[in-house]
N, C-alpha and C positions, 0 to 999 in steps of 0.2 A: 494189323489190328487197328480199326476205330477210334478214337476216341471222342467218347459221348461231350457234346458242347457245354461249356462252362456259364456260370450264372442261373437266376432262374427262369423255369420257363414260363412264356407269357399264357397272360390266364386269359383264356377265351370265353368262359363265362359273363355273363354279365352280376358284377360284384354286387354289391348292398348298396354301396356311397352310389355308385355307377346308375343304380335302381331309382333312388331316390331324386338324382338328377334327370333321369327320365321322366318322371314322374309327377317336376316339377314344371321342365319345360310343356309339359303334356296341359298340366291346370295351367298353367300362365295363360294358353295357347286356347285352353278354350274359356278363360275368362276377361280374354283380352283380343281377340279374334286373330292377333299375329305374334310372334314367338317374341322370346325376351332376347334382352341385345346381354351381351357377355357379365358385364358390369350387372346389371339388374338378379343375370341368375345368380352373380357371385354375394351379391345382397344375399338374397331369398335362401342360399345357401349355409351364407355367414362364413364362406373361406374366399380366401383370396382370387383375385381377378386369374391370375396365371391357373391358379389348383382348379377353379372353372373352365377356365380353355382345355387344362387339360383333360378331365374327364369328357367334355363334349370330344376332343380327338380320339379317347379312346371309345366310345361310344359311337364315334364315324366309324372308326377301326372293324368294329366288328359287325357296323350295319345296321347299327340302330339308327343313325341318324345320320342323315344327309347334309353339307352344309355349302351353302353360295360364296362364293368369294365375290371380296368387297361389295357383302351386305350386313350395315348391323344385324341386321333381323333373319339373317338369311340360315340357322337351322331349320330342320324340319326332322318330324319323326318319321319313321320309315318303315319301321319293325315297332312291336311287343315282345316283351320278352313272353315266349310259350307259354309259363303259367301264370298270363295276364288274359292269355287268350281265353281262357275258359271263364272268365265274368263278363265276354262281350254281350250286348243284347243289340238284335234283330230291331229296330223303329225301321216304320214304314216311308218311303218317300210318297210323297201325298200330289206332287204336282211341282208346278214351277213362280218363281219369284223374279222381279226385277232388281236388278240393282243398275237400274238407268231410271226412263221413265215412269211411273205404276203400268201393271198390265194386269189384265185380270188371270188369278190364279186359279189353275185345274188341276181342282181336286179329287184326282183320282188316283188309288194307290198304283203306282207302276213299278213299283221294288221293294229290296228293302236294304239299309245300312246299317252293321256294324257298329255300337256304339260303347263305351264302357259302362260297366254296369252302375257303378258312381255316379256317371250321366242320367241315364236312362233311368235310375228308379228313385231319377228326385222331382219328378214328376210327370205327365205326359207330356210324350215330348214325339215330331215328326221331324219330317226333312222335307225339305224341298230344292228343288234345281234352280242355278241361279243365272239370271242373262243379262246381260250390259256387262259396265266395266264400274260403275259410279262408289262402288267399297273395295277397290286394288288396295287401295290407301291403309285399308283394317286388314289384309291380307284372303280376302274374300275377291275369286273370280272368275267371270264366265264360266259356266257350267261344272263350279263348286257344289257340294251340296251342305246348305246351312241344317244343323241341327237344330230347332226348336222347342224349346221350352214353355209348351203354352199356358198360360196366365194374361189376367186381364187386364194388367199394370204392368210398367216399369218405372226405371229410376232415370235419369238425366247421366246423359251419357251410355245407356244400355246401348247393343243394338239390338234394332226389333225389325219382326216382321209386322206389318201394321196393314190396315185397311182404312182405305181413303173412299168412301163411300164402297162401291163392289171392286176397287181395284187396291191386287196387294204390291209391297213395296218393302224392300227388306233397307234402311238407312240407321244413323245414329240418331239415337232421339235427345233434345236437346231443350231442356226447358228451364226459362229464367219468368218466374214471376208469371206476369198473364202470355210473356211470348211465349210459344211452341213453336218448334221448326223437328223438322225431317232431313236430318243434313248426311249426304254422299260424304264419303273419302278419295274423293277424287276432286280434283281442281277443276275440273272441265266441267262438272256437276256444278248445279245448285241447288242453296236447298230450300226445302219445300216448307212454307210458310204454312201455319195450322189454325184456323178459326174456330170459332165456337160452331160454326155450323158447317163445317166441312164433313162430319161423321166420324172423324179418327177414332179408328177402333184398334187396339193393342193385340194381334194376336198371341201374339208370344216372344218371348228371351232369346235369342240368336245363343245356345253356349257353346258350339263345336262346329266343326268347318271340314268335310273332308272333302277331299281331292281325287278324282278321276286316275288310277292309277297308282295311289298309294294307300297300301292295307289302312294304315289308321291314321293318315295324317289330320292334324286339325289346325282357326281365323280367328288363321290368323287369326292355326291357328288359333285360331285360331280363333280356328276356331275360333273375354269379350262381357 
């Protein structure tokens, strides 16, 4: 005769606390373009540095979430939990973006992504595909696709997709006083100095980042 294994058994659901750290690293991620390092989630949490490592391992455990070794930064989401999935919305990719050079962007729908409905109905918002390497550094890369938020402004430190006369450029926008710059997160990058008559026009708010191969990842991130 059997006997049934002692203790309780482990709960494969994903919990409420579990939920919420989801959820958390999800907004960090698209309002910071790259994930929070342990310590920051444990802030934003308000428990302990450990009681955060461990919810993120249970949350590896069951597939929500991916994580790098020896990287702060190195979760990532991977899953929704199922009834998260039915407030996704469908934004259109519209064309493609540099994050090196400017290059002119084409505008033309060629798909569509998966967004949270939080995202998506705080204002119109597209995607676009991204090329260089010059926002690794915000967890934005090569053929990322940025979610945007179009609006005709931003704030210092946003990141934007911007237009410098006819050509777009997705970098940090970075303004003190009469400077303006267009600055890369990459070292190898510089950045782009802004005049009064350059034509800098603001297309929109960078707030989500997803990744080629994963249902809902977001830039770094990640989505910023």
């Amino acid at each position: 005769m059997s006997q049934r294994p002692r203790g309780r058994r482990p709960v494969q659901e994903i919990t409420e606390p579990q939920r919420r750290t989801l959820k958390e690293i999800r907004l960090f991620t698209n309002r910071r373009g790259f994930p929070p390092t342990m310590k920051e989630l444990a802030d934003i949490l308000g428990i302990s540095h450990a009681s955060a490592h461990g919810q993120v391992s249970q949350l590896v455990r069951k597939g929500y979430l991916k994580r790098e070794p020896r990287k702060a930064r190195g979760i990532a989401i991977v899953r929704e939990p199922e009834d998260d999935i039915s407030d996704l919305v469908a934004v259109p990719i519209v064309g493609r973006v540099a994050a090196g050079q400017p290059i002119l962007a084409e505008e033309n729908i060629v798909g569509k992504v998966l967004v949270e409905g939080g995202i998506a109905r705080a204002g119109r918002c597209f995607a676009l595909e991204v090329t260089g390497d010059s926002m690794v550094d915000a967890g934005i890369r090569e053929r990322d696709l940025v979610v945007v938020r179009q609006q005709p402004v931003a704030e210092n430190g946003d990141i934007v997709v911007a237009l410098l006369e006819d050509e777009a450029t997705v970098k940090r926008l970075y303004i003190r006083g009469e400077r303006i710059e267009l600055r890369p997160e990459n070292p190898k990058h510089r950045p782009i100095p802004v005049g009064p008559d350059d034509g800098l026009r603001i297309i929109g708010k960078v707030v989500a980042v997803r990744r080629p191969g994963s249902e809902t990842q977001t830039p770094g991130t990640a989505w910023l």
